[in-house]
N, C-alpha and C positions, 0 to 999 in steps of 0.2 A: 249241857255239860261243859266246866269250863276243860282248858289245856288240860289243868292237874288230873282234875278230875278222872279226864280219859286216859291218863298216864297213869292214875290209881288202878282205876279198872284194867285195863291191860296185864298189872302185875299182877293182882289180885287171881285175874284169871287164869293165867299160865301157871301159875302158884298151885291153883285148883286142879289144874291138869295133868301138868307135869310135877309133883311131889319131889320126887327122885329123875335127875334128868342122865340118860342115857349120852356116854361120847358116841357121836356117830364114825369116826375112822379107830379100827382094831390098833392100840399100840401098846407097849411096856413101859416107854419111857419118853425123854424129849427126843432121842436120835432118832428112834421107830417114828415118833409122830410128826416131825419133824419131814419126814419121806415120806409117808400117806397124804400130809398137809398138799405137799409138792407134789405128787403121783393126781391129787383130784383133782386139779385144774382141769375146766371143760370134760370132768369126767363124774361118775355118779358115786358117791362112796362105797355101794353095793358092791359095783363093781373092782374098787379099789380096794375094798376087806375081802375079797378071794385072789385077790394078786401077790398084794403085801406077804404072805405066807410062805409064798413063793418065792421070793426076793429073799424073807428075813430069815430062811433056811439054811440059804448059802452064806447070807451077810446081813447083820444087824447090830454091825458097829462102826465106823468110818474104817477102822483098820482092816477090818474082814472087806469091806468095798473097797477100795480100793485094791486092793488083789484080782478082783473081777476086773474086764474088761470094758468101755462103756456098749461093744456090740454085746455081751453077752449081758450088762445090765438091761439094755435095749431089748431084747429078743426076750426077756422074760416078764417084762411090765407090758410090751408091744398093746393087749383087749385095752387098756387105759386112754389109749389114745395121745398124741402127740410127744412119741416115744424119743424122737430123735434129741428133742431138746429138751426133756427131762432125764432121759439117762446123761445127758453131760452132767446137769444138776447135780444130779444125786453123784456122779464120778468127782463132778467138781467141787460140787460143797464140803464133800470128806475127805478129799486132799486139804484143804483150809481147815476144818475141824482139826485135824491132827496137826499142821504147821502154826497156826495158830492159834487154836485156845484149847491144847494138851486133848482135844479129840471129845470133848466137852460140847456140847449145844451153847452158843454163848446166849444170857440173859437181856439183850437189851433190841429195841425199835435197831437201832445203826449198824450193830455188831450183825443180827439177821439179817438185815436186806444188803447187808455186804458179799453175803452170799449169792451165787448164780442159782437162778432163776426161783432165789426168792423175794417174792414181794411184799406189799404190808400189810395184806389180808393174810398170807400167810405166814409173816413172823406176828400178828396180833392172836391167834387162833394159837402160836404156840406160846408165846408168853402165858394164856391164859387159860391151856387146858395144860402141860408141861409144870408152868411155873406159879399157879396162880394168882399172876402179875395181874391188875385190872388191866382188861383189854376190850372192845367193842370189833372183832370182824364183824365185817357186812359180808355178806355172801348176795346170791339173785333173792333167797327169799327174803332176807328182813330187809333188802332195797325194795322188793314189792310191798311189804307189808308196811313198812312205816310209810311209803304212798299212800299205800290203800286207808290208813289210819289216820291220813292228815298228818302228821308225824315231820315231814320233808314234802321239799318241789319235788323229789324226783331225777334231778339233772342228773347225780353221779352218787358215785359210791362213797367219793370223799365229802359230799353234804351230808350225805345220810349219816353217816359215822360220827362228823361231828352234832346231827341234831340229838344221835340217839344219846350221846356223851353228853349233851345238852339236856337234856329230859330226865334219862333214865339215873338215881345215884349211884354212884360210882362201886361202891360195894355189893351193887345186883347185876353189873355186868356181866359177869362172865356165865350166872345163871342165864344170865336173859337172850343173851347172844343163841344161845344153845336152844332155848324153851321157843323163841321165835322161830327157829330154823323147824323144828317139830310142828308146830304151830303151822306154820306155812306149806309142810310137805302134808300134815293129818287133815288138815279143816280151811285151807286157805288157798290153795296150787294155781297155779299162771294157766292148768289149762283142765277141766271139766270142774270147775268152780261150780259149787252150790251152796248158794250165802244164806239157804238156812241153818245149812252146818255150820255157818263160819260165823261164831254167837258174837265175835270180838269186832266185825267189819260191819257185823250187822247193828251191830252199837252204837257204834263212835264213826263207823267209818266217813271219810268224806263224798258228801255229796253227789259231786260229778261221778265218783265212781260208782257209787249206790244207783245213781238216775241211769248213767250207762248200761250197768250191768238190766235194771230191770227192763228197757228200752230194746235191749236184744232177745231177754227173753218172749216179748208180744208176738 
């Protein structure tokens, strides 16, 4: 198969899978999503869609957050995991929301990461499920899977992002961002991997990793 080839199959196949592709963080709008985005960090969505509820009860607008405390924003996200410096976040970010762009999510790569403790995995996940701006997040699974796929070396999140910007056209991103992350948690995971299930690596995948994996199973 050449490069395309395996890039054809890839779509094709998530296409086949995923029809209709599910958000995985609970939101309403860019500000909701915008604070789950921020809330997952080193955390599991699962666990970030029985928190956010919580939070967006009291507050689910920068001007409702900002009436909270950041210890009482803290003490209610706390199961999420590294609460200290995401409740500044989410205190901090919607003080600027509202002083600067009228309490509005702003639309752009700069205007987001101008934000505390946002970064650009997660202003590109809100351009592009928010604003359906074309956006490529890499999250851990699609930096595994375009390894596993030949796709990128591997070295970082910021190769990967630009191979898949590179490969994928630009008008399937933001399906494909999403169909990969499914893709990777249903038939592909970093840990009880079984590459009969996983019809896409067992395809195309590259070699070293095909030879590895079967190498550990003997």
């Amino acid at each position: 198969m050449t490069k395309q080839e395996k890039v054809d199959f890839v779509i094709k196949t998530l296409k086949e899978l995923y029809p209709t592709i599910p958000v995985p963080l609970d939101h309403k709008d860019p500000y909701t999503l915008l604070i789950a985005v921020l809330m997952s960090a080193q955390s599991t969505d699962v666990r970030v869609n029985k928190i956010t509820p919580l939070l967006f009860a009291k507050a689910d607008n920068p001007y409702d957050m900002i009436k909270l405390s950041i210890e009482e924003i803290r003490e209610i996200i706390k199961p999420v995991g590294l609460s200290p410096m995401k409740s500044k976040g989410i205190h901090g970010l919607s003080h600027i929301l509202i002083d600067k762009h009228h309490g509005k999510v702003p639309k752009t790569y700069k205007e987001l990461e101008e934000l505390p403790a946002v970064g650009h995995k997660t202003a590109a996940v809100v351009l592009s499920q928010a604003f359906g701006i074309p956006a490529f997040p890499v999250d851990t699974h699609i930096h595994r899977l375009m390894y596993r796929w030949g796709f990128t070396n591997g070295k970082n999140v910021v190769q990967t992002e630009k191979d898949a910007k590179r490969l994928f056209p630009k008008e399937l991103w933001n399906d494909l961002h999403l169909q990969i992350i499914w893709y990777g948690r249903d038939y592909s995971p970093a840990r009880g991997w079984d590459l009969d299930k996983d019809i896409i690596t067992k395809t195309i995948g590259r070699k070293t990793v095909l030879n590895d994996y079967w190498a550990k199973k003997k």
